[in-house]
Rosetta silent file (secondary structure, phi, psi, omega in degrees, C-alpha in Angstrom):
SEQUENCE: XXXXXXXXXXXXXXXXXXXXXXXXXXXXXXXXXXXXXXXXXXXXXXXXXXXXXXXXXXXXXXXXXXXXXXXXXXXXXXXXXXXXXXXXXXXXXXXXXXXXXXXXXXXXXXXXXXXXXXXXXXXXXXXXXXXXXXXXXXXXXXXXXXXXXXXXXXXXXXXXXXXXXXXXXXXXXXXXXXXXXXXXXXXXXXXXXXXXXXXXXXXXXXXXXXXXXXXXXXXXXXXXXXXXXXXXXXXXXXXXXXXXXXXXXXXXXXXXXXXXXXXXXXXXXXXXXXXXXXXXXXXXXXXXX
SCORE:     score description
SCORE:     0.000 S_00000001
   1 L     0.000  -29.897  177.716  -19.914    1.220   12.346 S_00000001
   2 H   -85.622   -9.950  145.713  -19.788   -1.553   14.171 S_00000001
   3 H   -90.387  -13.326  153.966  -17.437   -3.790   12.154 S_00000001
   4 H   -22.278  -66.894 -136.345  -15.417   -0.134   11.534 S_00000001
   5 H   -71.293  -64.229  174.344  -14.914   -0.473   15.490 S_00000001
   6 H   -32.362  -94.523 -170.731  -14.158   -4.024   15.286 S_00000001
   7 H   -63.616    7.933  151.135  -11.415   -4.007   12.625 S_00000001
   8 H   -89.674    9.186 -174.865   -9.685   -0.598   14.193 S_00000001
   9 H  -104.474  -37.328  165.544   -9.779   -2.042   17.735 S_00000001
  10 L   -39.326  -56.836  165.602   -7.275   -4.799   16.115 S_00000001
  11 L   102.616   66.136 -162.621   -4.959   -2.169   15.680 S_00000001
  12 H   -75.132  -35.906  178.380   -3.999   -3.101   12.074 S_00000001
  13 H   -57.878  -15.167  170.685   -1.213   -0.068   11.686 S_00000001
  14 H   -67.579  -13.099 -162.664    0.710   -2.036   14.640 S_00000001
  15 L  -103.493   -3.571  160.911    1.037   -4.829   12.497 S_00000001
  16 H   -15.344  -69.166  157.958    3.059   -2.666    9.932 S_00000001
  17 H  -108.410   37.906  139.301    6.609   -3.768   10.951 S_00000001
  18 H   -93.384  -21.100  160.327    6.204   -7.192   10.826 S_00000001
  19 H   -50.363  -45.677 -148.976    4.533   -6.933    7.239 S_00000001
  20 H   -74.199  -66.507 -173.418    7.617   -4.678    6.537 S_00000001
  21 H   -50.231   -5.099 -160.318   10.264   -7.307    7.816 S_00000001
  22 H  -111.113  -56.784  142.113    8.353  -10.244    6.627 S_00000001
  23 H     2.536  -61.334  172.167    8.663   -8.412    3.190 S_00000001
  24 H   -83.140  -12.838  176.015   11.753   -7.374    3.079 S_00000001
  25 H   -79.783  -46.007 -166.896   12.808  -11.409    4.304 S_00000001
  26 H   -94.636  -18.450  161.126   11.157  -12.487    1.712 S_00000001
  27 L   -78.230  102.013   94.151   12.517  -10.148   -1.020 S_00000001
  28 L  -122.889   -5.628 -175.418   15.931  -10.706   -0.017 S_00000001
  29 L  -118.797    2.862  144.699   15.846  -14.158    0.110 S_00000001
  30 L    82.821   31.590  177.986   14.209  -14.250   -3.639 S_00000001
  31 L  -114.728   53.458  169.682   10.655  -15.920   -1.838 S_00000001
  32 L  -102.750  -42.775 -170.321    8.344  -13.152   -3.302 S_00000001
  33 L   -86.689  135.554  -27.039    7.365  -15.228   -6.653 S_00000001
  34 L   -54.433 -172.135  167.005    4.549  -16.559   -5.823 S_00000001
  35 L   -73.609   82.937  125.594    3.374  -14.245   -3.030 S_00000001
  36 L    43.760   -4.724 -169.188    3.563  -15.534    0.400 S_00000001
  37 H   -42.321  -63.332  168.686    0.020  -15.586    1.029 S_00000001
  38 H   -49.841  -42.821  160.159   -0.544  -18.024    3.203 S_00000001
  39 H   -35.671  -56.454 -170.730    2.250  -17.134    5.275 S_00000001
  40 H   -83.948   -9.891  167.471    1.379  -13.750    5.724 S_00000001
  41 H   -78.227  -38.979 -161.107   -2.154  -14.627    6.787 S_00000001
  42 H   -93.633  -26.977  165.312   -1.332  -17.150    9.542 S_00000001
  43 H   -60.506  -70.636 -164.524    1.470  -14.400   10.949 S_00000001
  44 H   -38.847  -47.114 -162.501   -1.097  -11.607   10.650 S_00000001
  45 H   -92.664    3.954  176.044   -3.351  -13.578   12.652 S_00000001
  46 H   -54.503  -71.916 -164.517   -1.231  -14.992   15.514 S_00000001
  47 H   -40.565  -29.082  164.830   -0.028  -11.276   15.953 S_00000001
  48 H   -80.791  -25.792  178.515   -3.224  -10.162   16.360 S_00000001
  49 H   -60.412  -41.564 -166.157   -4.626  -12.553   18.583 S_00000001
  50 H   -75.792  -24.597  177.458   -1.208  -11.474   20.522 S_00000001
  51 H   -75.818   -0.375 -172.324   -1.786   -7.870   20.362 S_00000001
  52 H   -95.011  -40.580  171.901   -5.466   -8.495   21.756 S_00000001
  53 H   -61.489  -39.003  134.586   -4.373  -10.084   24.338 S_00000001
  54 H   -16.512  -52.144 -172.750   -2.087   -7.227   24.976 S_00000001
  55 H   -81.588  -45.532 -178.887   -4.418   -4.691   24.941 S_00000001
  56 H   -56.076  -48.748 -160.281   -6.312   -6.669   27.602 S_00000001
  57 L   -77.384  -60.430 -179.406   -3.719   -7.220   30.215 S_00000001
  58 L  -101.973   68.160  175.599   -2.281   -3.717   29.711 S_00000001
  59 H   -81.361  -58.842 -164.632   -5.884   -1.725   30.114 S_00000001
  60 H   -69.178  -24.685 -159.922   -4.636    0.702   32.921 S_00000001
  61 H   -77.290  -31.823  162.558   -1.173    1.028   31.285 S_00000001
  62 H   -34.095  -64.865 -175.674   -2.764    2.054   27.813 S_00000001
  63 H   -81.742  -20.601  148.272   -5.146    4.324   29.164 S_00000001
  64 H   -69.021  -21.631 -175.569   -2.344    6.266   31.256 S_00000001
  65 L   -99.537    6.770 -171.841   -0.344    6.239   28.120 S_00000001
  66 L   100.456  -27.100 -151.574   -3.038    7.346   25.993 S_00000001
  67 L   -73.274  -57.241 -145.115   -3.389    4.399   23.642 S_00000001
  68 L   -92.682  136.020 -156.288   -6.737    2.732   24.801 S_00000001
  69 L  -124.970  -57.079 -175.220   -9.877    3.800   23.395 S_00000001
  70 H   -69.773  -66.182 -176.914  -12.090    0.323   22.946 S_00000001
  71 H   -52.981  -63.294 -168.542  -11.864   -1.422   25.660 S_00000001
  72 H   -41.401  -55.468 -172.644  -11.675    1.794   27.758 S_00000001
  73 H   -79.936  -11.031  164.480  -14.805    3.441   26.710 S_00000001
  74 L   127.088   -2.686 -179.291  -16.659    0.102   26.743 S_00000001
  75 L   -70.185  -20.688  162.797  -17.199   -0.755   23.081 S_00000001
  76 L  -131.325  158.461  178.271  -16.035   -4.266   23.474 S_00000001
  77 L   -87.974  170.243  161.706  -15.426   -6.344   26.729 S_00000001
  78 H   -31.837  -53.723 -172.348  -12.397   -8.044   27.903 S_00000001
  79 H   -82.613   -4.580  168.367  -14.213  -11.476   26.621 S_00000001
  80 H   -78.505  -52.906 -177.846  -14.740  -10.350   23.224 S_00000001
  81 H   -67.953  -37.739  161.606  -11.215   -9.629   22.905 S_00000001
  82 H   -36.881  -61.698 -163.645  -10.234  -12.700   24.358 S_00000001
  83 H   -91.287    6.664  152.399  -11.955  -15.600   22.639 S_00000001
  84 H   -78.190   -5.823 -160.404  -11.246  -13.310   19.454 S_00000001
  85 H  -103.634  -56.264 -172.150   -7.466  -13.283   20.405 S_00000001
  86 H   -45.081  -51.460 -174.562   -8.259  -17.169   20.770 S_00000001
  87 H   -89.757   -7.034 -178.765   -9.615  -17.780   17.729 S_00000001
  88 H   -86.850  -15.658  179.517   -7.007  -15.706   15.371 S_00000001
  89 H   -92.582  -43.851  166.919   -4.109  -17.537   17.225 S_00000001
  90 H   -70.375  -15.256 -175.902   -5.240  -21.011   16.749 S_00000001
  91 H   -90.697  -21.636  165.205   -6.560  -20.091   13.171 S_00000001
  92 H   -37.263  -56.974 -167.706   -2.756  -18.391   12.603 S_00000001
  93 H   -67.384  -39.996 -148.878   -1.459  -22.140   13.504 S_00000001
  94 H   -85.747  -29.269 -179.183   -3.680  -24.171   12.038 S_00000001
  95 H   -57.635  -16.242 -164.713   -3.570  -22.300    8.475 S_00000001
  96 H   -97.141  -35.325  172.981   -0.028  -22.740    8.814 S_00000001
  97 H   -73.371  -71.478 -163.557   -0.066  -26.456    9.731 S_00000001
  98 H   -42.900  -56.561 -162.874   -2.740  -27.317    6.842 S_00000001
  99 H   -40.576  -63.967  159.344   -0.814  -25.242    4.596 S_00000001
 100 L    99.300   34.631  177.665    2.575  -26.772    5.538 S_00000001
 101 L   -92.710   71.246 -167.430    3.530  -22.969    5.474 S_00000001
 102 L    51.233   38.062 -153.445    6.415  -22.584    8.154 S_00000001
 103 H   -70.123  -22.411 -167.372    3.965  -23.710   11.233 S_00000001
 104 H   -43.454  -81.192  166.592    7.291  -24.036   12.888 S_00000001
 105 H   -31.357  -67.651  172.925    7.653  -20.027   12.968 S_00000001
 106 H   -32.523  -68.383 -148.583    4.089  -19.626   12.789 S_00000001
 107 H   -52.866  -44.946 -159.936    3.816  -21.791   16.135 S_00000001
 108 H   -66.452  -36.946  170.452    6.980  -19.923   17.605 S_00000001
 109 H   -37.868  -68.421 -163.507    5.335  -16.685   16.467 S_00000001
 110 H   -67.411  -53.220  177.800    2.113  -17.350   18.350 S_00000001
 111 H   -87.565   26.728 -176.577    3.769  -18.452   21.767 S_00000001
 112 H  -101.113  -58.343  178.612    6.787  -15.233   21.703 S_00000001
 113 H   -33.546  -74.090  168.324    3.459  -13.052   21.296 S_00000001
 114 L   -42.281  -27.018 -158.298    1.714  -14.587   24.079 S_00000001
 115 L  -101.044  -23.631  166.812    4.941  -15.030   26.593 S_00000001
 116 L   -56.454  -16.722 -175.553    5.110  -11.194   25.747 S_00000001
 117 L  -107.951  -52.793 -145.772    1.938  -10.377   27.662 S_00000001
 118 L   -89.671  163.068  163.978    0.696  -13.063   29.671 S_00000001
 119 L   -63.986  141.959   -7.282    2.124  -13.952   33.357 S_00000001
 120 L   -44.848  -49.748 -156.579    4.486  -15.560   34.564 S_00000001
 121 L   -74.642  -68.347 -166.721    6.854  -15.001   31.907 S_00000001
 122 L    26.555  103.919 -165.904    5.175  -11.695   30.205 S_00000001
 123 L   -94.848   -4.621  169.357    8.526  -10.484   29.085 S_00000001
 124 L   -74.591    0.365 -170.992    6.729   -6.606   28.241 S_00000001
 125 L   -92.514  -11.120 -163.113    7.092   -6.504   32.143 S_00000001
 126 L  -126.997  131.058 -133.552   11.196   -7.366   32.034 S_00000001
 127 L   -95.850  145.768  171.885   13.433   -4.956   31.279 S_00000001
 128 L   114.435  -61.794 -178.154   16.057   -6.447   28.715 S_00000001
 129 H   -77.502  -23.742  157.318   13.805   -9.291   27.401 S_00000001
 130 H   -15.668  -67.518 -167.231   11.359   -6.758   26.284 S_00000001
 131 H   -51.740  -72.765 -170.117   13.955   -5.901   23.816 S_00000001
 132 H   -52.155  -27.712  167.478   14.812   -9.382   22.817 S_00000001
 133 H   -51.969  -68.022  168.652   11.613  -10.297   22.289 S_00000001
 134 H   -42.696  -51.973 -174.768   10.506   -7.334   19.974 S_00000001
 135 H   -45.494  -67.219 -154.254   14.077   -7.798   18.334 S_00000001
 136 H   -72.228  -52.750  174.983   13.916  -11.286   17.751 S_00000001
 137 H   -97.773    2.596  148.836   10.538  -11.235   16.461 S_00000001
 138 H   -52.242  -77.983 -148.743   10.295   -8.336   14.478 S_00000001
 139 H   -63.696  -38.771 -173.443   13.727   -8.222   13.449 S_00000001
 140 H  -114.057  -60.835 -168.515   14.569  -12.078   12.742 S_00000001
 141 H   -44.325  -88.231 -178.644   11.226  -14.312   13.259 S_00000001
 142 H   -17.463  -49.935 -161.657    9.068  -11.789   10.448 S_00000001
 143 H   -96.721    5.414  167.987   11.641  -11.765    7.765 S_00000001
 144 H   -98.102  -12.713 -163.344   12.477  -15.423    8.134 S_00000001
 145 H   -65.147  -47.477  175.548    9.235  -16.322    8.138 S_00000001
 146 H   -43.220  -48.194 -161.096    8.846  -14.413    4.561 S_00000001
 147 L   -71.731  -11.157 -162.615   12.185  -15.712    3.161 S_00000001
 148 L    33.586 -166.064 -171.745   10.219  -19.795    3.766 S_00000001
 149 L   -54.314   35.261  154.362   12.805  -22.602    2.635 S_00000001
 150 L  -107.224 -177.260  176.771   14.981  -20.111    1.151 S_00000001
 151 L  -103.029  104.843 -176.733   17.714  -18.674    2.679 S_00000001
 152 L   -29.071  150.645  160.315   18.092  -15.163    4.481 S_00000001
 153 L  -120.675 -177.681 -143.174   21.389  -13.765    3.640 S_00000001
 154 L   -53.064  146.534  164.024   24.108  -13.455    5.911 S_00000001
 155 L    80.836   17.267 -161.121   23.572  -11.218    8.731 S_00000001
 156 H   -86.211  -12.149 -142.455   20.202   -9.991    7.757 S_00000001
 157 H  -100.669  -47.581 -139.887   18.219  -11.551   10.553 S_00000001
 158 H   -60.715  -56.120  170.985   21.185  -10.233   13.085 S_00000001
 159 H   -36.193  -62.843 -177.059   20.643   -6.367   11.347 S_00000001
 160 H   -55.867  -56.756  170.560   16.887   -6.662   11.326 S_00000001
 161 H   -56.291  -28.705 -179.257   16.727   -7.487   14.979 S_00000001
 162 H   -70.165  -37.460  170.817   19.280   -4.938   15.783 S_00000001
 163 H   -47.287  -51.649 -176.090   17.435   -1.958   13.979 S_00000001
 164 H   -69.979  -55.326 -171.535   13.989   -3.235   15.345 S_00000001
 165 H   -77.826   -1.408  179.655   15.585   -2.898   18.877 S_00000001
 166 H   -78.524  -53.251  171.740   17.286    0.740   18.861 S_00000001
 167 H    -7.223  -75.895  159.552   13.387    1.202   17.550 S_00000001
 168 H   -48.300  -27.912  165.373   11.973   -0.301   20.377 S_00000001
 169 H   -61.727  -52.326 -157.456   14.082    1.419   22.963 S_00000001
 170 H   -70.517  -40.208 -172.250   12.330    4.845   21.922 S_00000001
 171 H   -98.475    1.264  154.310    9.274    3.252   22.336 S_00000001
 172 H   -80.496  -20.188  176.965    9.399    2.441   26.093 S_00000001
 173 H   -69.824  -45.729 -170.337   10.548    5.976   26.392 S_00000001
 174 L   -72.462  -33.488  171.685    7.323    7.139   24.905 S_00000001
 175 L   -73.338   -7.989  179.775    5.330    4.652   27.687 S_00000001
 176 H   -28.670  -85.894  175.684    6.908    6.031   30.682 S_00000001
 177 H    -6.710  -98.121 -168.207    4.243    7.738   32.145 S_00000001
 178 H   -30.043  -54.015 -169.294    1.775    4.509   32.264 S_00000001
 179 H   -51.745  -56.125 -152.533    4.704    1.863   32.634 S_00000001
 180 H   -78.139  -24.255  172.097    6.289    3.565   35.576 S_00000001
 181 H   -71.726  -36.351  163.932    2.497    3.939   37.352 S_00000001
 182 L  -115.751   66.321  153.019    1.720    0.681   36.895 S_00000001
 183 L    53.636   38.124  155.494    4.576   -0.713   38.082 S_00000001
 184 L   -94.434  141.258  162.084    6.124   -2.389   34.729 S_00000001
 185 L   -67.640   22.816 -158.599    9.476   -3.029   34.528 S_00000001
 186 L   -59.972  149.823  174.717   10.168   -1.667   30.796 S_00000001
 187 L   -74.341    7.216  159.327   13.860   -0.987   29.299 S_00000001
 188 L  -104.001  -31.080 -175.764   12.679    2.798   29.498 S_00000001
 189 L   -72.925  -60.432 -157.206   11.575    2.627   33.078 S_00000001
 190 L   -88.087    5.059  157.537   14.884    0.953   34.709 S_00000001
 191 L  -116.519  149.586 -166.247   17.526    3.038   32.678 S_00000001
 192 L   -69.681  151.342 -171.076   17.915    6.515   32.450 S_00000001
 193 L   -48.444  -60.836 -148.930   16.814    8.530   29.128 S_00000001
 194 L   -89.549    3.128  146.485   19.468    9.198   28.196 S_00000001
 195 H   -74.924  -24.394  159.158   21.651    5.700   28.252 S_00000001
 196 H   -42.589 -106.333 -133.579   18.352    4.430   26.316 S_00000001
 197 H   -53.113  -71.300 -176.527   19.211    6.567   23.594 S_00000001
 198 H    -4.634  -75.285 -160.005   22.554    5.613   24.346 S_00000001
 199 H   -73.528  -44.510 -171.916   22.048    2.072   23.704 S_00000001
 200 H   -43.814  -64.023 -114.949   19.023    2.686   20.726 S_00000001
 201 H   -87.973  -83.373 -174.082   22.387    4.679   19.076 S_00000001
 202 H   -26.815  -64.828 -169.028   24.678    1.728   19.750 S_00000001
 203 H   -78.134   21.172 -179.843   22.534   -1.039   18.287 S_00000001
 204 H  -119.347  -39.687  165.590   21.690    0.978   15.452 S_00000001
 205 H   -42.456  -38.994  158.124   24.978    1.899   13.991 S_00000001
 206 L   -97.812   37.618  164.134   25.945   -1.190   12.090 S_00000001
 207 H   -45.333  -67.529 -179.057   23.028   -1.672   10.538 S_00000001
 208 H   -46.188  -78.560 -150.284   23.683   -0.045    7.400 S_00000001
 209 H   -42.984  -56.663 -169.088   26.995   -1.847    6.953 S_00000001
 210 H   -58.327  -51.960  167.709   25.075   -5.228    7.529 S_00000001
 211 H   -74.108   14.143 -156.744   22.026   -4.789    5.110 S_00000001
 212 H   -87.145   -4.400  165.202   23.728   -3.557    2.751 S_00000001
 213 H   -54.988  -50.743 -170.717   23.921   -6.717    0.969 S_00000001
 214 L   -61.338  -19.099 -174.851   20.483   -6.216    0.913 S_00000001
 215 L   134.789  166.045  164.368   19.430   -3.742   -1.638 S_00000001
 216 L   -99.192    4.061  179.797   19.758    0.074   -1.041 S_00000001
 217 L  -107.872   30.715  157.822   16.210    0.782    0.049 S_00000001
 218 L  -148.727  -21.587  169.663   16.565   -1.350    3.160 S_00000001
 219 H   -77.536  -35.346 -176.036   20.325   -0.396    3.962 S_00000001
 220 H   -80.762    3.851  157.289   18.768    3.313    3.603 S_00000001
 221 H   -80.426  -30.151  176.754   16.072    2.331    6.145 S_00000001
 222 H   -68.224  -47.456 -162.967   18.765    0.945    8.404 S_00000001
 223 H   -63.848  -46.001 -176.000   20.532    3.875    7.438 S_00000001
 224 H   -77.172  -23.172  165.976   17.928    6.595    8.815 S_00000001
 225 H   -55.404  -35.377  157.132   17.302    4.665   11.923 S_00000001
 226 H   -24.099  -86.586 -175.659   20.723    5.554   12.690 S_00000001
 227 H   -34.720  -73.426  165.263   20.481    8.870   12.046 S_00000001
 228 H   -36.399  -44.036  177.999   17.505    9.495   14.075 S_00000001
 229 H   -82.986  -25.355  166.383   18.580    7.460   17.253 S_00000001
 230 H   -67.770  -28.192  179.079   21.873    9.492   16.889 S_00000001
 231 L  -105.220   18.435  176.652   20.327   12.815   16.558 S_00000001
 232 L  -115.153   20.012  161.850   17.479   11.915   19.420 S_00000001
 233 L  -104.452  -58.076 -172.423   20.899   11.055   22.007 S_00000001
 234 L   -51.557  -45.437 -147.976   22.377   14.442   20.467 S_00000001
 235 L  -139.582   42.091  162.135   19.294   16.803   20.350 S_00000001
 236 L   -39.453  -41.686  158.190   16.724   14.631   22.085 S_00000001
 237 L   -56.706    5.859 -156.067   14.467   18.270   22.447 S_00000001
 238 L  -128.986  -44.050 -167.723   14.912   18.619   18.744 S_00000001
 239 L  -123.797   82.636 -162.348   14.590   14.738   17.722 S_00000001
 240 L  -104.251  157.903  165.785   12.116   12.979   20.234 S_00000001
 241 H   -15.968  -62.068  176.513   11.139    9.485   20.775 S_00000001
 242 H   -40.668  -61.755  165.738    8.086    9.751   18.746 S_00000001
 243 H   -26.802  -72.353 -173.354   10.116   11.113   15.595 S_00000001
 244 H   -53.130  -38.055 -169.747   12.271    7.806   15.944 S_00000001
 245 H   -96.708  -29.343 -179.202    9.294    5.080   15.915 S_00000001
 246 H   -63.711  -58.828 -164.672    7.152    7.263   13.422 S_00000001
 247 L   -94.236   42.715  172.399    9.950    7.566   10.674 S_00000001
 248 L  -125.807   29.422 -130.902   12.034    4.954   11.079 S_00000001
 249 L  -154.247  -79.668 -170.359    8.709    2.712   11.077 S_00000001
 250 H   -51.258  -31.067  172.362    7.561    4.848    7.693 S_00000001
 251 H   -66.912  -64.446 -166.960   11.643    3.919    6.277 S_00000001
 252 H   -65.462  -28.254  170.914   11.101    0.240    6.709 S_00000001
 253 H   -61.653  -55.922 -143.064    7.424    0.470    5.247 S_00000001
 254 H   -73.747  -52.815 -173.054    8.979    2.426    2.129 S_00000001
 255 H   -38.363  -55.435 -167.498   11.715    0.012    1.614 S_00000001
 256 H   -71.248  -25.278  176.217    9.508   -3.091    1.667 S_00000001
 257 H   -73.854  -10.197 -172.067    6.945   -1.459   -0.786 S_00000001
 258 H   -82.146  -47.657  171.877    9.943   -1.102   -2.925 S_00000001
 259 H   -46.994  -44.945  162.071   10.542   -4.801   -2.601 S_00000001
 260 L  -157.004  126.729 -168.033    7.064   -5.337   -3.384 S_00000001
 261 L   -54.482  -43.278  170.886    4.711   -2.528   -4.783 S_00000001
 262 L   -25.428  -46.236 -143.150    1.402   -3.478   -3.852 S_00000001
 263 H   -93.540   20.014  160.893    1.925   -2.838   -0.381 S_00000001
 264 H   -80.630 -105.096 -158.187    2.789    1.191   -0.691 S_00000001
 265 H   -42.913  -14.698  179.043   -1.112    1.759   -2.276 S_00000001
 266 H   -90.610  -35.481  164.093   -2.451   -0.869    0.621 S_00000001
 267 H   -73.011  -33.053 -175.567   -0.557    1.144    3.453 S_00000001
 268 H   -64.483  -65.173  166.464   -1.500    4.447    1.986 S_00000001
 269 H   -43.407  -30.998  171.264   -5.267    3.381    2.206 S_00000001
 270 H   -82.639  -30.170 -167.605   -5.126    2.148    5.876 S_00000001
 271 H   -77.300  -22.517 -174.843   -3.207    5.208    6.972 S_00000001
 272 H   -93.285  -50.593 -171.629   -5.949    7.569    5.384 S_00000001
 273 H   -68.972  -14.692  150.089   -8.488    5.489    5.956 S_00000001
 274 H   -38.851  -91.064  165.706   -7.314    5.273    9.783 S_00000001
 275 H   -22.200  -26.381 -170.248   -7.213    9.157   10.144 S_00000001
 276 H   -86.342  -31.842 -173.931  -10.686    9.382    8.860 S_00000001
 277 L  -110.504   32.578  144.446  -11.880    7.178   11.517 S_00000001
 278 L  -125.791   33.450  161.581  -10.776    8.209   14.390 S_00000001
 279 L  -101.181  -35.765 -171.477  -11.788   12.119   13.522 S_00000001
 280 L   -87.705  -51.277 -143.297  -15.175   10.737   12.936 S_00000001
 281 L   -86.701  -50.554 -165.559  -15.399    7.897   15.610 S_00000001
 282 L  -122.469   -5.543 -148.996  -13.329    9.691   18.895 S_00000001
 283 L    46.226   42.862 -178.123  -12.107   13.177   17.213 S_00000001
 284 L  -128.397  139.430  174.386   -8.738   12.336   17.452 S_00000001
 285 L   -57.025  136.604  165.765   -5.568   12.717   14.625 S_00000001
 286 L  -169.535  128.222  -29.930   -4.230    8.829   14.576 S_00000001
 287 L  -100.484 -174.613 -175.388   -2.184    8.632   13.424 S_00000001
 288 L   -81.082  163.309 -177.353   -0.404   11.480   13.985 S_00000001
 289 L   -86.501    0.000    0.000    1.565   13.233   11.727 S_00000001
């Protein structure tokens, strides 16, 4: 149980859409044969290191928002997650420097993560860079990382970030509660709901048009994020935040399994095998449906 706790306190469904974008970068840019491996190892672990670090830093805002369950009830301390955060972000770089696997990206990867959390900068604290940060490295950093020396095609990086931020707007909406007690500065806190959805709406409408280059199961991922951030400005009691980051999350997943198959039977196994264990472990649905 106790490596269970240990690989679910990692939070591996967060790292979902950068595997989807780093997927979908690298199918569209014609870098799937061979498989990415290396790549996708030294991103997974930066991101995790950065999400650990995350988790530490935002302990009260988590546990007003619901999220935090490990640290909070005590199964690991603060210094376990650290020099674990420590060692997956230097082992991110250095596979990527041995490798000679993008360490550029890799590198940039590892300090965007970090400047997202930690003080001074900790840009999850500032309302505006929040976005660009998630945008840029979701949306562009993930799928260029995938595409390696080949080339993205035009406008895909611009599309991906724009999609990942109407996303991301939704999901400061959903933190309110925590954010606004402890006194973060979130793109959901300092504008009103419903110019969020405003703007989620805005940067989500030319998606489609942009990926479309891309294949149809990633302009019809672009395509539902639309929809959804248009009918959660319209009908926000009908179409809530939640809605928007679950399926537009679950679009971008499908697309990229289409791009490459594997990873549909490897998400379907974390997502069940998630659900089992946190009905056994806390007696909670996660996630939900």
């Amino acid at each position: 149980m106790r490596i269970l706790d240990f690989f679910f306190a990692l939070r591996p469904l967060v790292l979902v859409p950068a595997w989807s974008f780093f997927l979908l970068g690298a199918a569209a840019a014609g870098a799937l044969q061979p498989f990415p491996a290396t790549r996708l190892i030294a991103l997974t672990l930066v991101l995790i290191g950065g999400y650990m670090v995350n988790q530490v830093v935002d302990f009260e805002t988590d546990r007003l928002n619901g999220k935090g369950l490990f640290l909070q009830r005590g199964l690991f301390s603060r210094r376990t997650y650290l020099v674990a955060a420590a060692v997956c972000t230097a082992g991110g770089v250095v596979v990527a420097l041995a490798a000679r696997e993008a360490p550029v990206r890799i590198a940039t990867a590892a300090a965007l993560v970090l400047a997202y959390s930690i003080p001074p900068l900790r840009l999850s604290s500032r309302a505006g860079f929040d976005l660009v940060a998630n945008a840029a490295g979701y949306g562009v950093l993930a799928p260029w990382t995938g595409a390696g020396e080949s080339a993205l095609p035009t406008g895909f990086g611009i599309a991906g970030a724009l999609a990942v931020g109407a996303v991301f707007v939704h999901t400061t909406l959903l933190d309110l509660p925590g954010d606004r007690t402890t006194g973060k500065r979130t793109l959901g806190v300092v504008l009103p709901a419903g110019v969020a959805r405003g703007v989620a709406v805005a940067l989500a409408a030319p998606t489609p048009l942009l990926l479309h280059a891309a294949g149809w199961p990633v302009a019809g991922a672009a395509g539902t994020t639309a929809l959804l951030c248009l009918a959660a400005a319209v009908a926000p009691a009908h179409c809530a935040s939640r809605t928007v980051c679950v399926a537009a999350t679950a679009a971008f997943a499908l697309a990229a399994a289409v791009a490459w198959m594997p990873f549909g039977p490897a998400l379907a196994c974390l997502v069940v095998g998630t659900r089992l264990y946190y009905r056994r472990r806390f007696g909670l649905t996660y996630p939900a449906a």
